[in-house]
C-alpha positions in Angstrom: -2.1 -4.8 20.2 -2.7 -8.1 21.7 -1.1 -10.0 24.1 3.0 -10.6 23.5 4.9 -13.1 25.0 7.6 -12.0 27.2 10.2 -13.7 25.4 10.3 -12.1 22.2 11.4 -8.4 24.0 14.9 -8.7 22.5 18.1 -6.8 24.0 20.8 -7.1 20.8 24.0 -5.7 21.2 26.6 -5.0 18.2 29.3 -7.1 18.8 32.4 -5.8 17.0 30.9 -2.4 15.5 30.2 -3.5 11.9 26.9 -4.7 12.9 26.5 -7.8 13.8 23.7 -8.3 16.3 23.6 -10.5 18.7 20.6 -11.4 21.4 22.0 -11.0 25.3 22.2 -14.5 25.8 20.8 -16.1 29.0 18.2 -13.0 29.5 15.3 -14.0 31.4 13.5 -10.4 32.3 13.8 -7.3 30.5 12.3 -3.7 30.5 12.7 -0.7 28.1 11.6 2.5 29.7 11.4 6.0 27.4 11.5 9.3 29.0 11.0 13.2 28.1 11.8 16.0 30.4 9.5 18.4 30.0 10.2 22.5 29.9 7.7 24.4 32.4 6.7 27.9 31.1 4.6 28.6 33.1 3.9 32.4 34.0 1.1 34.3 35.5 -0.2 35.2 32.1 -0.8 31.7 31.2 -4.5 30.9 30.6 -6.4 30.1 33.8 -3.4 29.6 35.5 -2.6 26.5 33.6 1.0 24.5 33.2 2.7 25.2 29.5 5.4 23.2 28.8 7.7 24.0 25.7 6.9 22.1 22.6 9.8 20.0 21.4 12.4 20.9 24.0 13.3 18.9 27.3 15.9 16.1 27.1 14.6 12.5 26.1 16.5 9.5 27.1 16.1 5.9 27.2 17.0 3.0 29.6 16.7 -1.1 29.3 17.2 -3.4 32.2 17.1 -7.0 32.2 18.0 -10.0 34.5 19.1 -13.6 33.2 21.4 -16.5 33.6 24.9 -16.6 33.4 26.0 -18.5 30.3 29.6 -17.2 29.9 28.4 -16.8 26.1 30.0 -14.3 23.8 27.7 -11.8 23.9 28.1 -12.2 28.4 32.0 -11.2 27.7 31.5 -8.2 25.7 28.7 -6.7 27.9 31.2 -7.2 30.9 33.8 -5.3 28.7 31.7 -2.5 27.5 30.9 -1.8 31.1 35.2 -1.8 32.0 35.8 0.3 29.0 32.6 2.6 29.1 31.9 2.2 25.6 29.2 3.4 24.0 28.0 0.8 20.8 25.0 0.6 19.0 22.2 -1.6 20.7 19.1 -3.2 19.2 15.8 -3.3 21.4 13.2 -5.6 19.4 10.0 -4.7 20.9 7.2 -7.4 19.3 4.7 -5.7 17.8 5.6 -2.5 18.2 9.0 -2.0 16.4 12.9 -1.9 17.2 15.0 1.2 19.1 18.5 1.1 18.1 21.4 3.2 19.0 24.1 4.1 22.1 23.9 2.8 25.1 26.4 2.5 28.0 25.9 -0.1 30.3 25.6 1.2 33.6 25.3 -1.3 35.4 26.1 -5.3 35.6 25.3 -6.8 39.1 26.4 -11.0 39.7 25.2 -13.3 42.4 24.6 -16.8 42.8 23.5 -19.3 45.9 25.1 -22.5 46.8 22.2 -24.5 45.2 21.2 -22.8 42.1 22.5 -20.9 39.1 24.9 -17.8 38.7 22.1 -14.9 37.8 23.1 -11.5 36.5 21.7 -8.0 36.3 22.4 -4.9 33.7 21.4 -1.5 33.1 22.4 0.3 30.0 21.1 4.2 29.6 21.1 5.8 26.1 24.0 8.2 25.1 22.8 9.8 21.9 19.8 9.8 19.5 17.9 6.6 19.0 15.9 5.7 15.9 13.0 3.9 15.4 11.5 1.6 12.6 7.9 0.6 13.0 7.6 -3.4 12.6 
């Protein structure tokens, strides 16, 4: 994979659960992040006293972050409202080149500020809450 611009790592969130996707407008910076706990085995019969972890077990999860502009868009008012009514919809995380993750997330947290000479900025975090799929692009 070559080099991607920055730009086209979409956060889409459905906006009235039939879905209808819509790019988090005013986004400037995001990051998608995928973890795996892992399951330690290990006991003082393993093999040269090496670490074994537990094939397919541990608990994956997923979180996207992003920082942008305040542009009091649509898709600004129902993040805000997914975060007072700690909802759960499907999201959409284009990832160029690579493919797209959709599924739960609960935004954790949604972070304002603003200085007297420059524009009202805004910061999220969303975590997954339940399985995510994925579909190659």
């Amino acid at each position: 994979m070559g080099a991607q611009n920055g730009k086209d790592l979409l956060v889409k969130v459905d906006m009235n659960g039939s879905g209808l996707f819509e790019t988090i407008a005013g986004l400037r910076a995001t990051r998608v992040s995928f973890n795996a706990e892992s399951v330690d085995v290990t006991s003082l019969e393993s093999q040269g006293g090496w670490r074994e972890l537990l094939s397919g077990a541990g608990v994956k999860s997923a979180s996207i972050s992003g920082s942008g502009v305040f542009k009091d868009a649509g898709t600004d008012e129902r993040t805000r409202q997914l975060f007072f009514d700690g909802e759960t919809p499907e999201f959409q995380v284009i990832i160029p080149d690579f493919g797209i993750v959709e599924g739960p997330f609960q935004v954790t947290g949604i972070e304002y500020a603003g200085s007297h000479n420059g524009e009202a900025t805004y910061e999220m975090s969303l975590a997954s809450a339940g399985a995510l799929s994925f579909a190659a692009l």
